[in-house]
N, C-alpha and C positions, 0 to 999 in steps of 0.2 A: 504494500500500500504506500509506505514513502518512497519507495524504491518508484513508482511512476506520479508522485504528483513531483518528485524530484527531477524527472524526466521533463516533464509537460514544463517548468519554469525555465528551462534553457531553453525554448523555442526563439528567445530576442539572440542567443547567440549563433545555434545553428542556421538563423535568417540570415542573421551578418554575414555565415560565414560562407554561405551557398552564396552571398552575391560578389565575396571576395574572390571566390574562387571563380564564378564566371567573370569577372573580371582578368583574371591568371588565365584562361582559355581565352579569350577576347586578345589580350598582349601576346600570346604566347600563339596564337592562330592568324588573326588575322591586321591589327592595327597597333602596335606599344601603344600608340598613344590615349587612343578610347579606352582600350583595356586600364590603363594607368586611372583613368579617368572614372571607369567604374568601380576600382580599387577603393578611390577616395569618396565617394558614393557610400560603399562598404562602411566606410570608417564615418562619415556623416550619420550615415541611418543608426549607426552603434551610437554615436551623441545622441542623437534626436531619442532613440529608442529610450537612454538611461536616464536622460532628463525628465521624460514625460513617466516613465513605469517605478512603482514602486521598490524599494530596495528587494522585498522576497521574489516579485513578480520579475526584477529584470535579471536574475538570477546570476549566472557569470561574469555576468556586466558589469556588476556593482564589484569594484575592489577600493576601492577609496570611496571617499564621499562622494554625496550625487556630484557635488560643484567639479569637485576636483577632476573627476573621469569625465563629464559633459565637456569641461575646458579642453583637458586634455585630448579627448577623441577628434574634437571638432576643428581644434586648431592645426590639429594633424594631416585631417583630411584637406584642409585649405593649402597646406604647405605643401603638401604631394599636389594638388589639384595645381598650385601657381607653378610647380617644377615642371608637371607636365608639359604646361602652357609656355614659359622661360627656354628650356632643352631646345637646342634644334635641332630638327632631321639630322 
């Protein structure tokens, strides 16, 4: 019984991490640069997700305080997001 409501509260990290990973197929198939792009998408929705869901609800998410991990995910994915954009061919 905790063994799957334990399961059912990682669902904000497996979402992340299925859209990180189509992003790794996207870079790694067909464009770096969209794929890079979807990466930090990846890393935005993991802010968006940990800011908006409670600390049991957003389950792996939460490793510091909501502020701290919001900050940090979001500024992240801006950083990858502006490198993509900066890099050239």
């Amino acid at each position: 019984m905790a063994g799957e409501a334990q399961r059912r509260s990682q669902w904000p990290l497996g979402l992340t991490l299925l859209v990180a990973l189509t992003g790794m197929v996207v870079l790694w198939f067909y464009d770096w640069r969209n794929g890079v792009f979807v990466f930090a998408g990846a890393l935005g929705l993991a802010g968006l997700l940990r800011a908006t869901l409670s600390d049991t609800a957003a389950g792996l998410l939460h490793v510091r305080s909501r502020m701290f991990d919001t900050t940090f995910l979001l500024l992240t994915a801006a950083a990858i997001a502006v490198l993509a954009i900066i890099v050239p061919n």
